[in-house]
C-alpha positions, 0 to 999 in steps of 0.5 A, a space after each residue: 652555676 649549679 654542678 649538681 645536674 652535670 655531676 649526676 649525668 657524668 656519674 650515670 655516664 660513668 655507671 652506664 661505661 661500667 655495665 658495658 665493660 661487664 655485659 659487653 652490650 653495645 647499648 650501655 657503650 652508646 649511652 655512655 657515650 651520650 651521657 658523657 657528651 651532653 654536658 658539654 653540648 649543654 655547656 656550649 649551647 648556654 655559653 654561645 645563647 649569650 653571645 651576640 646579644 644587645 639591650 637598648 634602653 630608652 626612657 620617656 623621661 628621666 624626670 618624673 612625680 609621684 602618682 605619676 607614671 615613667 615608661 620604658 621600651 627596652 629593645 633586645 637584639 639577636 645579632 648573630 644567625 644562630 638562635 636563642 630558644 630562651 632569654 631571660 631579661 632581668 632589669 636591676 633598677 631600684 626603682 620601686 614597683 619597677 618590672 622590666 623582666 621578661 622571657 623571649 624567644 629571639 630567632 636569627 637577627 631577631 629584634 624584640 622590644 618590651 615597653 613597661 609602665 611604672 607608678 611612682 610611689 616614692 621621691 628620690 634619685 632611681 638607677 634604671 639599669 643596668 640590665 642581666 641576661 639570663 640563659 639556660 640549655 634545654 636540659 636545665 643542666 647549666 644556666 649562666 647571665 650576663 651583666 650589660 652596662 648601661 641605663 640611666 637615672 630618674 629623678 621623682 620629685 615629691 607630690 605637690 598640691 596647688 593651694 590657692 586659698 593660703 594667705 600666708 602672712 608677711 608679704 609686703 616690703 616696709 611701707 606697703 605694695 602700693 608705693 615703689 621705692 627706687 634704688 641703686 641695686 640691681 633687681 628684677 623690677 626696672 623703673 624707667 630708662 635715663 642717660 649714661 652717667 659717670 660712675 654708671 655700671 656697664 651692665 646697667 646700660 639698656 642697649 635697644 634704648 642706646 641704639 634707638 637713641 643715639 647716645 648711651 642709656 642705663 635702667 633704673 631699678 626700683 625695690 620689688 613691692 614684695 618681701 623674699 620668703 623663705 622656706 627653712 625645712 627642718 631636717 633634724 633627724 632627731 626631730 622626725 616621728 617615724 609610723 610604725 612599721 605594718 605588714 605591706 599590703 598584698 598586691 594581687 596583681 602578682 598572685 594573678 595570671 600575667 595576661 590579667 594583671 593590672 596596672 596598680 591604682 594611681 593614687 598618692 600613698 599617705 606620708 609614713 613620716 612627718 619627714 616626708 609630710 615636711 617635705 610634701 608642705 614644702 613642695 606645694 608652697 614653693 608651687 603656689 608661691 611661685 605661680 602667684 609670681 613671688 621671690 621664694 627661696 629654701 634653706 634646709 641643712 641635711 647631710 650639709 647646708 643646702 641653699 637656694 637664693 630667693 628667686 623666681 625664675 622659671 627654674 626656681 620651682 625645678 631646683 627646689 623639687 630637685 632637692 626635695 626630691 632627694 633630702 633626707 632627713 638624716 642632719 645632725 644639726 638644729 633648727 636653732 643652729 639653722 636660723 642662727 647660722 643663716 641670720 645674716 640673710 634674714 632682714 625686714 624684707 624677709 618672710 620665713 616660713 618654718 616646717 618642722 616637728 621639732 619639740 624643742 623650743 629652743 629654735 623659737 628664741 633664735 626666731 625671735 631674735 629676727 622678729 626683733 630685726 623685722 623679718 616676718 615669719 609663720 610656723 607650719 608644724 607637723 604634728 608628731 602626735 598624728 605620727 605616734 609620737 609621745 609628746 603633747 605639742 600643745 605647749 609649743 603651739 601655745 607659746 608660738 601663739 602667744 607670741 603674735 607668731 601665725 602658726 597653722 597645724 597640720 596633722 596626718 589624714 588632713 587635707 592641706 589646703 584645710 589645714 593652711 587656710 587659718 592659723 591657730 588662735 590664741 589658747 586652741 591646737 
């Protein structure tokens, strides 16, 4: 609250109080009077236009990706019979290009609804709310706000992109897809149905069979003609390459009147790190790997070791843009340390799939040490030269290359459906 305009009106009361003692003229007695009284009318007018106020927010849905567009209506109500002359809604989420403020008049029950659109140009978990109310007298002498609770939080998943000429290596069990080897462990492929046995697991019993068939009988499984992938994301903080910062553009949507302001251009910005290009690969792998009905899951150790078992449920694809949605790439730890301290999930029916920047070719040795084992596995590098960095990658890719190892270069400003369709050869970047 600003008591400079209530201070200056008392002080003119005051002078005018003291020409009136001097002149005795009536005129000087009332304004004195009307000055001294209106910063308190103003102060009660502004308190009670906040009184008898409630925001509703709904959202169409809390889940949303980038370039895509998440809408709210927020709905102000005037519950009491006096009305408010000047209303100002501020909303305090952080989401980004998130603008849900407002100025209304509400007369008496009044109820008045705003509806805001916004583009989503950045993964990660947003408050939405909570909401400030904002009010002022007509004199301008006092202005107060109010904080209401409430809102909620939007989850924006990375951008993905289907990528259907990927032939990513490694797929197949020992053996081939063509011949299916039974087994006594549960999975998702079942063989055929057979008599209970002694020593069978109850959760192996088929129970429409054993209805239909009279006695008890169990599924056999069989192992699934395709190897698990997994996807390991590098989140080495010491590893990403960062775009130097550049004055952000000028929106001039916000130098325009309001009634000619358009909504922003609905295309997806350019990755600024090769943290958020590592990201962007492993979102649209995981959705090309999944709609082609494969056993995918991801590994990445952050703040923690984040994992997600291979699977390919419906939800896999969901889980695995949750978490991309909102890793940072902030962890302490190696790609190294990563592939050793996760070895044990890794066997010859694995294939890895590795998105990183790292220059270190130290994490190529712990890789070996699961091609010697069988696991099968591919490079995505994210080239950190495309970024600004300083170093040559070309000795790294080299000796990946070298090593039989597919690796395929990805570079800012390329499309990624080009850049994933060969790996790199022998000798070339």
């Amino acid at each position: 609250m600003n008591v400079t305009r209530p201070l200056l009106i008392l002080l003119l009361a005051g002078a005018s109080y003291l020409a009136a003692q001097s002149t005795g003229q009536r005129l000087f007695f009332h304004l004195s009077y009307i000055l001294a009284g209106l910063p308190l009318v103003a102060l009660v007018w502004t308190w009670l236009n906040l009184r008898g106020l409630s925001v509703e927010r709904e959202h169409s849905g809390l889940r949303a990706s980038v370039c895509e567009y998440t809408r709210e209506r927020i709905t102000i109500r005037n519950r009491w019979w006096l009305p408010k002359l000047w209303i100002e809604l501020q909303d305090e989420s952080d989401l980004p290009n998130h603008e849900a403020g407002f100025v209304t008049y509400l007369g008496s029950r009044e109820t008045t609804r705003w509806t805001t659109r916004t583009l989503c140009t950045h993964r990660g978990r947003f408050r939405l709310g909570p909401t400030r109310i904002i009010s002022s007298d007509p004199f301008g002498l006092f202005r107060f706000s109010r904080l209401i609770g409430g809102g909620g939080e939007i989850i924006v998943y990375p951008p993905t992109e289907v990528l259907p000429d990927v032939r990513l290596p490694g797929a197949d069990l020992v053996g081939g897809s063509s011949s299916l080897i039974r087994t006594h462990t549960m999975t998702p492929n079942v063989a055929t149905i057979r008599d209970y046995q002694p020593g069978d697991s109850l959760n192996r019993i088929h129970w429409r069979s054993t209805a239909r068939h009279g006695r008890l009988m169990v599924k056999e499984f069989e192992l699934d003609p395709f190897a698990d992938i997994y996807l390991i994301l590098d989140c080495n903080e010491r590893a990403v390459v960062r775009m130097p910062s550049a004055q952000p553009e000028r929106d001039e949507r916000q130098s325009a009147a309001w009634w000619q302001r358009q909504p922003p251009p609905r295309h997806r910005p350019p990755p600024d790190s090769t943290e958020e290009h590592a990201v962007y690969v492993a979102a649209s792998l995981a959705r090309t790997l999944l709609a082609q009905n494969r056993i995918v899951g991801l590994l990445a150790w952050s703040e923690r070791l984040e994992v997600i078992p291979a699977e390919r449920e419906e939800r896999q694809l969901w889980k695995m843009l949750e978490l991309l949605a909102v890793i940072r790439a902030v962890g302490q730890h190696s790609l190294a340390e990563l592939l050793i301290a996760e070895g044990q999930r890794f066997g010859r029916d694995t294939t890895l799939i590795i998105i990183t920047s790292d220059l270190d070719p130290r994490w190529i040795t712990a890789l070996q040490q699961h091609l010697y084992r069988g696991a099968r596995a591919a490079v995505i590098f994210i080239d950190p030269h495309s970024y600004g960095g300083w170093n040559d990658p070309t000795p790294l890719l080299n000796h990946l290359t070298s090593l039989r190892i597919d690796v395929y270069h990805v570079r800012r400003g390329e499309a990624l459906a080009e850049s994933l369709r060969f790996p790199l050869q022998s000798g070339t970047q």
